[in-house]
C-alpha positions in Angstrom: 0.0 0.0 0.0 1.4 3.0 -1.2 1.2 6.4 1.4 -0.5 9.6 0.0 1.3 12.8 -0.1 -1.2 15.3 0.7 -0.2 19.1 0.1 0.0 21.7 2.4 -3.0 24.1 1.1 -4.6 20.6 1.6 -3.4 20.1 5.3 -4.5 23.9 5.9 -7.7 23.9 4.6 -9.0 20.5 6.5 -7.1 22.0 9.9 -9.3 25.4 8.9 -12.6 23.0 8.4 -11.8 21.6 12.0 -10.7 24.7 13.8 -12.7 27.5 12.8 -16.1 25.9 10.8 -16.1 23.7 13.8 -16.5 20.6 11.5 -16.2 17.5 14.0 -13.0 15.4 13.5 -14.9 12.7 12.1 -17.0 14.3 9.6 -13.8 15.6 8.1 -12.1 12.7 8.2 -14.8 11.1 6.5 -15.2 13.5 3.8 -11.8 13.9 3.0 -11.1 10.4 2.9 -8.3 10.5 5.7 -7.4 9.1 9.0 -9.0 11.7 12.2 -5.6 11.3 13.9 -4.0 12.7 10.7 -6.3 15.6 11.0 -5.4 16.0 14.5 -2.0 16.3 14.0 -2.4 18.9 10.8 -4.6 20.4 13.3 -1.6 20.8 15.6 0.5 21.6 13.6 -1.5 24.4 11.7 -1.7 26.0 15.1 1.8 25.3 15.8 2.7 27.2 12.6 0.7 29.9 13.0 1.9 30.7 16.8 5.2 31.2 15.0 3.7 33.6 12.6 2.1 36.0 15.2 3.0 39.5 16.3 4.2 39.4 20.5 1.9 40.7 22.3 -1.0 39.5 20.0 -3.5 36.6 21.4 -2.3 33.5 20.7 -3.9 31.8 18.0 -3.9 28.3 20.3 -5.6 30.6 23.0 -8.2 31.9 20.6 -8.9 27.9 19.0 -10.0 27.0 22.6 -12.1 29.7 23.5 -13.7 29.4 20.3 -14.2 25.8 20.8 -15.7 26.8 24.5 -18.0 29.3 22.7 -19.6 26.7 20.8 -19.9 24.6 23.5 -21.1 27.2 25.9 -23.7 28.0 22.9 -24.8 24.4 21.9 -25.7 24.2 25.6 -27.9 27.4 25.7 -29.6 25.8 22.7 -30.3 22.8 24.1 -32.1 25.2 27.3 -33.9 27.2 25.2 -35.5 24.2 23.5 -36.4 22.1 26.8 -37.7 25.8 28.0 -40.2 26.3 25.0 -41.2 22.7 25.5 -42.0 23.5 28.9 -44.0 26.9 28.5 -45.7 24.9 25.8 -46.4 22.5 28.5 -48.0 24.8 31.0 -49.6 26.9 28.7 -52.1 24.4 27.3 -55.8 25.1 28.9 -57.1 22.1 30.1 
C-alpha cells in the first residue's frame, strides 16, 4: 500500500474545516477520505505554525482555537435550554 502525499493548502484547509467551521473530526475525516488522527496532527501543527507567525503581544492563536471551541460549547448548551424551556412553557400553557 502506497502512502498519500497530501499538500500543504490541503493540510491547511482540512485544519481550517476543523478549527474554525467547527467541522467535528470525524466528519472531516470522513469526507476527505483521511485518517482523524491525521487531521489531529495537521490540526496541531497548523496551530503550531501559526503561533510562529504572530506579532508578540497579540493573542495567541492556540488561546483563541480553545475559547472558540468553548463558545460553541457554551452555545450548543444554551440551545439545548432554550428548547427544553419552550417545550415546557408549551407544556404549562395548554388550557385544560
Amino acid at each position: 500500500m502506497t502512502r498519500r502525499r497530501h499538500t500543504a493548502e490541503f493540510k491547511k484547509e482540512a485544519a481550517r474545516m476543523i478549527i474554525i467551521d467547527g467541522t467535528p473530526v470525524q466528519e472531516v475525516a470522513d469526507q476527505l477520505g483521511v485518517c482523524s488522527q491525521m487531521l489531529y496532527r495537521w490540526k496541531q501543527e497548523h496551530l503550531d505554525e501559526l503561533e510562529i507567525q504572530t506579532n508578540p503581544g497579540a493573542p495567541s492563536p492556540k488561546a483563541m482555537a480553545e475559547e472558540l471551541a468553548e463558545l460553541r460549547k457554551e452555545l450548543a448548551k444554551s440551545r439545548r435550554m432554550n428548547e427544553i424551556l419552550k417545550k415546557t412553557v408549551g407544556y404549562f400553557s395548554k388550557d385544560d
